[in-house]
C-alpha positions in Angstrom: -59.0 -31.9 -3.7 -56.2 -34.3 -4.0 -52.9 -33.9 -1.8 -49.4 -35.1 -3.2 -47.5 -37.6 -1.3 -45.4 -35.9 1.2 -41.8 -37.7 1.4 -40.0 -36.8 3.8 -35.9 -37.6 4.6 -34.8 -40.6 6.6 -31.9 -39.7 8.8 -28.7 -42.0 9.3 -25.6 -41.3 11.4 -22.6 -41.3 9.6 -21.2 -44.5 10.0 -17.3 -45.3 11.3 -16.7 -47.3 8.0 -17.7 -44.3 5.6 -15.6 -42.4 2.9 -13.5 -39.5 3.4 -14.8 -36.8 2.3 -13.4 -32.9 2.7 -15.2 -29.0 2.4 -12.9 -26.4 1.7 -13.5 -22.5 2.8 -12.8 -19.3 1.1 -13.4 -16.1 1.9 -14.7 -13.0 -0.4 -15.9 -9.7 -0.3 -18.3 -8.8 -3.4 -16.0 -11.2 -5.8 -12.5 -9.8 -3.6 -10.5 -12.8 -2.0 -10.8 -11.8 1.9 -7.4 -10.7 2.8 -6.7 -9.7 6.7 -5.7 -6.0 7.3 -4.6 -5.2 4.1 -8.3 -4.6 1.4 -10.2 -1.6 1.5 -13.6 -3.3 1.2 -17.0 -1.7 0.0 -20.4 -2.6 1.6 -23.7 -2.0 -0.5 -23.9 1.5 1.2 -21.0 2.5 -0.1 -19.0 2.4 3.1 -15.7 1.0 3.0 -14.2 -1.1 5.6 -11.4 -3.6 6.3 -11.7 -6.7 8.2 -8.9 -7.9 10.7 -10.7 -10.8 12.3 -13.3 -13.1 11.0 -14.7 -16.3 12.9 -17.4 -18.5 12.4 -18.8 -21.8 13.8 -19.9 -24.1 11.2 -21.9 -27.8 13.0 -24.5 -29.8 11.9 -23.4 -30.7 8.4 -25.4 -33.0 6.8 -25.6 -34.0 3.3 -28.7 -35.9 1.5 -28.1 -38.2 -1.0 -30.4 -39.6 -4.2 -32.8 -41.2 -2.2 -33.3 -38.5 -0.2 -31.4 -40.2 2.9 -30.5 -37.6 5.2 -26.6 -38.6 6.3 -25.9 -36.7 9.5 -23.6 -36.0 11.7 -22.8 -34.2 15.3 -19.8 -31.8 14.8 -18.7 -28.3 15.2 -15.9 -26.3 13.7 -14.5 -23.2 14.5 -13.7 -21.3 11.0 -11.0 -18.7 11.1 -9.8 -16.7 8.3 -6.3 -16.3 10.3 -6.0 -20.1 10.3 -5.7 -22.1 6.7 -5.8 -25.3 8.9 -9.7 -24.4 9.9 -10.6 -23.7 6.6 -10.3 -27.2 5.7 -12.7 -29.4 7.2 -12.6 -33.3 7.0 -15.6 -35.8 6.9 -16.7 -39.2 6.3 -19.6 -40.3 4.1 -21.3 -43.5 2.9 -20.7 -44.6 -0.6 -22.8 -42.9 -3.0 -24.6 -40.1 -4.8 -25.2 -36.7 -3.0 -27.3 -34.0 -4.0 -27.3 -31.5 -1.6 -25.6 -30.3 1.7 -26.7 -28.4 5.1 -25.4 -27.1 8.2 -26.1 -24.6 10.7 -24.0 -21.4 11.4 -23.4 -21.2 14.9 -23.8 -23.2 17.9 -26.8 -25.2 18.7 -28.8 -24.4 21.6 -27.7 -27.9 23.9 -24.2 -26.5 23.6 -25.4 -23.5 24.5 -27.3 -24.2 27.2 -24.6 -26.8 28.7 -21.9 -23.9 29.3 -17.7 -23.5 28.0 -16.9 -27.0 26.3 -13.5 -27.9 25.1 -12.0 -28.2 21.2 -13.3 -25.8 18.6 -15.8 -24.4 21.4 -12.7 -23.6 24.3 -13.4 -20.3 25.5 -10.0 -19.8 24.9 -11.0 -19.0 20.7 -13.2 -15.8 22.6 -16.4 -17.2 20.9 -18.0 -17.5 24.4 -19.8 -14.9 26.6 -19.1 -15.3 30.1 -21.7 -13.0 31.4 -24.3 -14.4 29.1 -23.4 -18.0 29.2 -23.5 -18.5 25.0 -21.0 -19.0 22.1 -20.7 -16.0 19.8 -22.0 -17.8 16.2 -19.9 -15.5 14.3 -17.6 -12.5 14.5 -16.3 -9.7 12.4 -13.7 -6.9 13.4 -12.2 -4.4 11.5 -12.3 -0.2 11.1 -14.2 2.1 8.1 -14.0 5.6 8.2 -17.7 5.5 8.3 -17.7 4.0 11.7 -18.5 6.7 14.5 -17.0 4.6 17.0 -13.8 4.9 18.9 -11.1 4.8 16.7 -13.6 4.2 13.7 -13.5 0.3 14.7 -16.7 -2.0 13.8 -17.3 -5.0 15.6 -19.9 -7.6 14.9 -20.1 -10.0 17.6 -23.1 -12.0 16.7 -24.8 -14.0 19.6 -28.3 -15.8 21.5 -30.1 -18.1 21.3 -33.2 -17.6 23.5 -36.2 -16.4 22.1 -36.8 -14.0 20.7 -33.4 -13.0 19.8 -32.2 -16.6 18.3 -29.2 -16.2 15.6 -28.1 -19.7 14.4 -29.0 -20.2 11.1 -29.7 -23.3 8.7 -28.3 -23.2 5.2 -29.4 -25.6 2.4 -27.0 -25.9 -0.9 -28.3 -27.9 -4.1 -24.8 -29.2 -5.7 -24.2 -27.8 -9.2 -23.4 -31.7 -9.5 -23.8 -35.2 -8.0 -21.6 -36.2 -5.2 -20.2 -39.2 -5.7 -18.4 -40.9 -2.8 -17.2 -44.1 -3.3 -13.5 -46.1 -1.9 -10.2 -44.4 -3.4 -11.1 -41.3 -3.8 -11.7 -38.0 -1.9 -13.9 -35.5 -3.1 -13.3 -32.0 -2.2 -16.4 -29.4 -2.6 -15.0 -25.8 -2.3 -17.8 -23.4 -0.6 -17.3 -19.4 -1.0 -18.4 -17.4 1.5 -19.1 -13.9 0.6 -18.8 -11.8 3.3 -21.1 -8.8 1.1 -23.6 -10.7 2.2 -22.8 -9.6 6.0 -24.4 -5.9 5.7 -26.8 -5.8 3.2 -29.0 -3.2 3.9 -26.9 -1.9 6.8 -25.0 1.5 6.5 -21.7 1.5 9.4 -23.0 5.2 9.7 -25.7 4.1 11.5 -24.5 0.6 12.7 -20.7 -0.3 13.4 -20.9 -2.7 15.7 -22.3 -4.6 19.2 -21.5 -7.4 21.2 -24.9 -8.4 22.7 -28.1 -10.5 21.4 -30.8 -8.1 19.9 -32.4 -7.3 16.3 -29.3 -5.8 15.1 -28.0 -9.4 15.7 -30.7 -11.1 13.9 -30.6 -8.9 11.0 -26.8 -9.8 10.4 -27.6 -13.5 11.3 -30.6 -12.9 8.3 -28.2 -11.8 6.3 -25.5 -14.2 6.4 -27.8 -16.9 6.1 -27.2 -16.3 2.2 -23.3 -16.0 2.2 -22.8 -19.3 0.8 -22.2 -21.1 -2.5 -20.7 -23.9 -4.1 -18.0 -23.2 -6.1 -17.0 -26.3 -7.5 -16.6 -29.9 -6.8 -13.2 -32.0 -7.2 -11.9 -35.5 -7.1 
């Protein structure tokens, strides 16, 4: 039998002379723009729900160009629907052609592992558990009438990375298009993240909310995983 040739990416850190380059956030719910406190939402059990606080940690991101270089860098953002600012997030490539980009939701486990830090991963943000010594990767708050807890609130507060219950997640995007970086311009790629994606499968009925590692965690984590798209790219 004859095996193919297995190529696999060479990885470069992002260099202090590279391009600007800037991803752009948005927010949606099934096609609705997210809008704090003020959309009745439905999830694909028919529950509806409104969302009054949504953070996530975005860190990792990496993008791989034509000759399947793997251009990395080690950052972490703190993504906040409250704040346009975080939405926006700046980086620097090398000149050239780019045909796909990752990164991880969440926090990686060194962080985790290393205790509070400062910046985007302050405890002051409340993306850190004290009592369990790890960053929340992502949380969602809000109230549906379906939701049997105290004043119908859920709360999604989703967390750990020890096995078995480990929730950061890697997410791979083919652009619709070629990246093209080069001196005097800066390209903008706008990602949409559908926040449907959040509770596929999940009824607030049964499930409204927790604030501790487990497989309810994992599920969510699962599901979020495939939030993401690229909407467009600009120059």
């Amino acid at each position: 039998m004859k095996y193919g040739l297995l190529i696999l990416p060479l990885l470069i850190t992002i260099a202090a002379t590279a391009q600007n380059c800037r991803l752009q956030l948005q927010h949606t719910v099934h096609g609705q723009p997210v809008k704090l406190n003020s959309i009745n939402y439905q999830n694909s059990a028919g529950d509806t729900f409104n969302i009054s606080v949504l953070k996530y940690y975005l860190s990792n991101i990496s993008f791989t160009n034509e000759k399947n270089q793997v251009i990395s860098g080690k950052n972490c953002f703190l993504i906040s629907e409250d704040s346009a600012t975080s939405k926006t997030i700046e980086i620097k490539l090398p000149a050239g052609r780019y045909t796909s980009l990752s990164f991880m939701i969440g926090v990686d486990s060194l962080l985790n592992c290393t205790g509070a830090k400062d910046g985007a991963l302050d405890p002051i943000y409340g993306m850190f558990w004290t009592w369990n010594t790890g960053y929340i990767m992502a949380k969602l708050e809000g109230t549906s009438p379906s939701s049997k807890l105290p004043g119908n609130i859920i709360q999604f507060h989703i967390g750990g990375y020890r096995t078995p219950h480990i929730t950061q997640r890697i997410v791979t995007l083919k652009l619709p298009v070629p990246l093209l970086v080069q001196s005097g311009t800066t390209p903008n790629i706008t990602l949409t993240g559908d926040i449907y994606n959040w509770f596929t499968g999940i009824s607030f009925r049964q499930l409204a909310g927790f604030m501790t590692p487990g497989s309810a965690a994992d599920r969510i984590a699962d599901n979020y995983q495939h939030m993401f798209s690229v909407k467009e790219i600009t120059y």
